[in-house]
C-alpha positions as CSV (number, residue, x, y, z in Angstrom):
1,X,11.7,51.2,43.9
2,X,15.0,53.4,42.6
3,X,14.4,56.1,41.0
4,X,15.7,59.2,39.2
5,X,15.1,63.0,39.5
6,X,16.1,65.6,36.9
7,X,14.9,69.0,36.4
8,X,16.7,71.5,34.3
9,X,15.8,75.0,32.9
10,X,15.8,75.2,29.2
11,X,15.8,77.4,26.6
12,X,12.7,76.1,24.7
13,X,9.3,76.6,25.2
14,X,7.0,74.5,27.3
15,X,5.3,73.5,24.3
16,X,8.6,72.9,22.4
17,X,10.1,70.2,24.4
18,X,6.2,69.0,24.9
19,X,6.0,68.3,21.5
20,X,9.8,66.7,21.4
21,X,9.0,64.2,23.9
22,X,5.4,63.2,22.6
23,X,6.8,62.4,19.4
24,X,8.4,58.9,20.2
25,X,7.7,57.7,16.3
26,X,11.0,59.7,15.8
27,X,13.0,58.7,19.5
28,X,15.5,56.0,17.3
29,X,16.7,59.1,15.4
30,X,18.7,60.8,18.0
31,X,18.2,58.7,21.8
32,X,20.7,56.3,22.7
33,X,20.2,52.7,22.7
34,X,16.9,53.0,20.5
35,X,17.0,50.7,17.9
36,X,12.7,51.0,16.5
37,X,9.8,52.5,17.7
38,X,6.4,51.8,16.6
39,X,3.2,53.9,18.0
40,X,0.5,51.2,17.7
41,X,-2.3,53.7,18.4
42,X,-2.6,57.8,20.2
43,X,-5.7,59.6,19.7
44,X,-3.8,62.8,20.9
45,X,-4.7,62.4,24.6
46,X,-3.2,58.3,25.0
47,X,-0.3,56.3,23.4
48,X,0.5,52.7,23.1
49,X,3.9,52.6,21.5
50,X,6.3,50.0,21.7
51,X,10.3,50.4,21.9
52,X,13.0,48.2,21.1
53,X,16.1,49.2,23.2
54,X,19.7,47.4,21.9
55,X,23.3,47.5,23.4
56,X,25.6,45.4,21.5
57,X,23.8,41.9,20.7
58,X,21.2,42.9,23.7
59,X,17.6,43.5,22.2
60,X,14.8,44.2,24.4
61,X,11.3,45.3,23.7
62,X,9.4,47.6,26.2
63,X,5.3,48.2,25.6
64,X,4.3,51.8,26.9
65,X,1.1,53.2,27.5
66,X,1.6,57.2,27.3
67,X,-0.8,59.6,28.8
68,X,-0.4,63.3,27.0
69,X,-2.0,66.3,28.7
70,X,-1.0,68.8,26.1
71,X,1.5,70.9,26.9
72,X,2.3,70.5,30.4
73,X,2.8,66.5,31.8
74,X,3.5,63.4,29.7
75,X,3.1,60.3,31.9
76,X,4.5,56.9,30.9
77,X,3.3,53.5,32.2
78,X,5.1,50.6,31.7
79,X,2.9,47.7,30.1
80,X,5.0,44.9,29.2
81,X,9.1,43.7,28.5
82,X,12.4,42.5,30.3
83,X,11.3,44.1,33.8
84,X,9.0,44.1,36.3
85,X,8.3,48.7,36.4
86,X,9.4,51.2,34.6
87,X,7.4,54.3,34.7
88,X,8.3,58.0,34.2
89,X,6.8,61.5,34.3
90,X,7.9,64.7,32.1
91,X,6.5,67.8,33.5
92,X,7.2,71.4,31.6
93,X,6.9,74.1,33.7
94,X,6.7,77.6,31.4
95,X,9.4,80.1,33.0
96,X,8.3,82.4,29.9
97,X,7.1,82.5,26.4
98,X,11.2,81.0,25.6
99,X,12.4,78.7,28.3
100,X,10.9,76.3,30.8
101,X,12.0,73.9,33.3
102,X,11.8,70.2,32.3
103,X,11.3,68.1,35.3
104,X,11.8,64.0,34.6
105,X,10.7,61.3,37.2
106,X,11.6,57.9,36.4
107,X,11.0,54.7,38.9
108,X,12.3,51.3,37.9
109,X,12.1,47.6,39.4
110,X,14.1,44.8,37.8
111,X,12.3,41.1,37.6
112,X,15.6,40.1,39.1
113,X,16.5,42.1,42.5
114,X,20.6,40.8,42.2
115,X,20.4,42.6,38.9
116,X,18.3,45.5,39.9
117,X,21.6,46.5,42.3
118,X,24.2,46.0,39.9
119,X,22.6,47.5,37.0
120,X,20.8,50.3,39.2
121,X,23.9,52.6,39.1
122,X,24.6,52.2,35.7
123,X,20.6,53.3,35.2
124,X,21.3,56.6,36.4
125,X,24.0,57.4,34.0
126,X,22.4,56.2,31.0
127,X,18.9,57.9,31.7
128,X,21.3,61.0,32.4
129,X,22.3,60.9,28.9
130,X,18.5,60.5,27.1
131,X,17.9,63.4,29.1
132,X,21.3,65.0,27.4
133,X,19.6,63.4,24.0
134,X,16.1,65.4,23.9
135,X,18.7,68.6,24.7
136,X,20.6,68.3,21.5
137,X,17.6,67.1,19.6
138,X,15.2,70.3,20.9
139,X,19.3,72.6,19.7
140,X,18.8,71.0,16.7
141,X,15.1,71.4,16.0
142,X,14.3,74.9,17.9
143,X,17.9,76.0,17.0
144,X,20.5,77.1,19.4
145,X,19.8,79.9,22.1
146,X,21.6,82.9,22.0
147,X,22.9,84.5,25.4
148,X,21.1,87.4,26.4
């Protein structure tokens, strides 16, 4: 199954960027390619939120389940949509009370393999850029950090 690996050090708290990426109600205000986002239940520890991802006339819907273990991992599992897996881990690791390193694991399987291998490399760059999203979303919210 392909797959992507990211971490980066970052100058927002552990619990910060926690809290950015567990709020996917508010993901179609600054990710790419999110059109809607509906969380159809969390009780703080478990999500079930569905995403509708567009690209020019494209729509697609993808069903998550989201398991939240406040303020360290955020695991999502792939319920139902267009392909056959897609599942990805965050992990914040605290450096200190201001920064953290934000690991992201993301595995993906495409119903169709032909389409899995062209559309594989062009999966890398685009998750590349939601990653670059949550950055300038966590600048905007936290505010910008100064050089020390």
């Amino acid at each position: 199954m392909p797959g992507i690996h990211e971490t980066k050090r970052l100058p927002y708290s552990a619990e910060q960027m926690y809290d950015l990426v567990a709020d996917v109600g508010r993901y179609q205000e600054f990710l790419p390619w999110v059109v809607a986002t509906r969380v159809k239940s969390d009780d703080g520890r478990e999500m079930i939120a569905d995403m509708l991802v567009g690209f020019k006339a494209l729509r697609e819907k993808f069903t998550s389940r989201v398991e939240k273990e406040r303020p360290r991992v955020i695991k999502v599992h792939y319920v139902d949509g267009p392909m056959r897996d897609l599942d990805n881990v965050w992990t914040f690791h605290p450096v200190d009370e201001t920064s953290c390193d934000l690991e992201f694991d993301v595995k993906f399987t495409f119903r169709n393999p032909l389409f899995e291998k062209l559309a594989g490399q062009y999966f890398d760059k685009a998750f590349r850029k939601m990653v670059a999203a949550f950055e300038t979303r966590a600048a905007e919210l936290y505010g910008v950090a100064q050089a020390g």
